[in-house]
C-alpha positions, 0 to 999 in steps of 0.5 A: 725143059728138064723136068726132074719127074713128068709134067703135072707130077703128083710130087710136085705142085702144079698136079690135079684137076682144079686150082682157084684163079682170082682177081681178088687179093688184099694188095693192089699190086696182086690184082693188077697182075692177077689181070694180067695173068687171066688175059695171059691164060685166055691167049694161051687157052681161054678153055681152061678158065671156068668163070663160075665166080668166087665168094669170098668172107671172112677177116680182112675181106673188106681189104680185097673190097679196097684193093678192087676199089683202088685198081678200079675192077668192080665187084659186090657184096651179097647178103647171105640168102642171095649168096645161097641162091647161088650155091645152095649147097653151102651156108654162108655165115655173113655178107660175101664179096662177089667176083664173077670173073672169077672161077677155077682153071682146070689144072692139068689141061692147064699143064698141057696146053703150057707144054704144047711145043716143048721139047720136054725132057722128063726123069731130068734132074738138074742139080745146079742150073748154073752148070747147063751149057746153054745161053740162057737159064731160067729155073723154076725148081718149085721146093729144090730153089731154097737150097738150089740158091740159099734162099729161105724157102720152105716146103710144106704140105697142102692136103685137099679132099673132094665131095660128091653133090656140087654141080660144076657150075658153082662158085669158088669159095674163100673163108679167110677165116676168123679167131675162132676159124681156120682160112678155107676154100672151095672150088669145082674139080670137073669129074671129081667133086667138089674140092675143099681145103684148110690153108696152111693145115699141115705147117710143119717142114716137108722134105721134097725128095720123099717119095710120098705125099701122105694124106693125114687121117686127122686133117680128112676128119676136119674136113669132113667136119667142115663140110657137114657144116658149112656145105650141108648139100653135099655128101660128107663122105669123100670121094679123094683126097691128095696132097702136094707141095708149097714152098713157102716165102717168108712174106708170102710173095713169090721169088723172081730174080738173077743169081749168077746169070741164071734167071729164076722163079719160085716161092709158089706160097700156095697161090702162084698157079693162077699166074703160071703164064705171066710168071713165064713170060716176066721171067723170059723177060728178065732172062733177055734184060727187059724191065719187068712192071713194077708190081714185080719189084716186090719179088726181087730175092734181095728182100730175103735174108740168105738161107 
């Protein structure tokens, strides 16, 4: 493996304590392999995976409802108080969807324990794949696959901060949002804090080849905003902040095809982590001609206008 900085980078994407994984998205084709990726994660270390349960409110929430409805996982709804007893840090504003399979993945033991047995080669760069000598070549150049294959990917910045006073057994949270609210989400980070972020905050093109992440002072001061009113029982002073990269796809669906022999695997959209195994092994897949589920045809670099 070529690895154009070191594994868990902080100038890539995949680097901290903590991600969200999930059953819960409005598309049934999503759910069934989020499935698939939990049950690829415990074969890989079910260690990794903290099922501390997800709530989930906001706009659109009753489509996840339907999704689980329409794949056949159970879930529930809680009444605010009930969802309070659970998190009595947090304040919910309505009725939350459940899922208590659901949790955060510890990123960085993730990262190790997907490493185990590779032959790593850090410090790296590959500047077209399609040069290796090698029988088979997959690429996943997370925010270099736009201009790598002409594809209409756009690398963003996504900036996290994290609060003392939440023990480590709380859940997830997703606030989806409304007209007059930004989407945000909660999740545990063991031996940090409590790690809270507004999607999508910094929308504006990212160039992946700068040598810092910046933390934007204005969107920390949001944050802490939104800490004092919609988690009361944790320490409004942050602990730390990072920021890391998206690539972003048009539709926000990830990119898994062929181009010139090279299989290749991107567009993260901000929620690939939670698949990293399965994306892996659909994309050794395609590498050595099986056929993938149909869930993945939604992927395919067709539906995407060249770059």
């Amino acid at each position: 493996m070529y690895e154009r900085d070191r594994a868990g980078s902080p100038l890539g994407s995949s680097s901290g304590r903590s991600r969200i994984f999930r059953r819960s998205y409005r598309h049934a084709d999503y759910v069934r392999l989020a499935l698939r990726a939990i049950d690829e994660w415990r074969r890989l270390d079910p260690g990794v995976l903290h099922a501390t349960g997800l709530f989930e409110y906001g706009q659109g929430v009753e489509l996840h409802a339907a999704a689980f409805d329409e794949v056949g996982e159970r879930y529930e709804w809680l009444e605010p108080k009930d969802a309070e007893r659970r998190f009595p840090e947090a304040r919910f504003p309505e009725p939350v969807l459940h899922d208590a399979s659901a949790g955060a993945i510890m990123a960085d033991d993730a990262l190790r324990a997907l490493a185990a047995g590779l032959d790593v080669r850090e410090g790296a760069a590959v500047a077209d794949p399609r040069e290796l000598e090698a029988d088979v070549v997959v690429a996943c150049p997370g925010s270099w696959l736009g201009p790598m294959f002409g594809l209409p990917l756009q690398p963003r910045i996504e900036q996290v901060t994290y609060f003392a006073g939440a023990p480590d057994d709380r859940p997830s949270i997703i606030d989806h949002g409304a007209p007059d609210r930004r989407l945000h989400y909660g999740l545990v980070a063991p031996g940090v804090g409590y790690k809270v972020g507004e999607d999508a905050a910094r929308p504006d093109p990212w160039d992946p080849d700068r040598s810092d992440r910046p933390i934007d002072q204005p969107l920390q001061d949001r944050l802490v905003e939104h800490v004092k009113r919609m988690f009361p029982g944790l320490d409004p002073r942050p602990v730390h902040a990072e920021a890391c990269l998206y690539t972003m796809s048009p539709d926000g669906d990830f990119v898994l095809d062929r181009i010139d022999g090279v299989t290749f695997c991107g567009g993260c959209s901000g929620h690939a982590f939670k698949f990293g195994p399965l994306l892996g092994r659909l994309a050794a897949d395609l590498a050595q001609g099986r056929s993938l589920p149909p869930e993945a045809d939604r992927f395919r670099a067709s539906r995407l206008a060249p770059a």
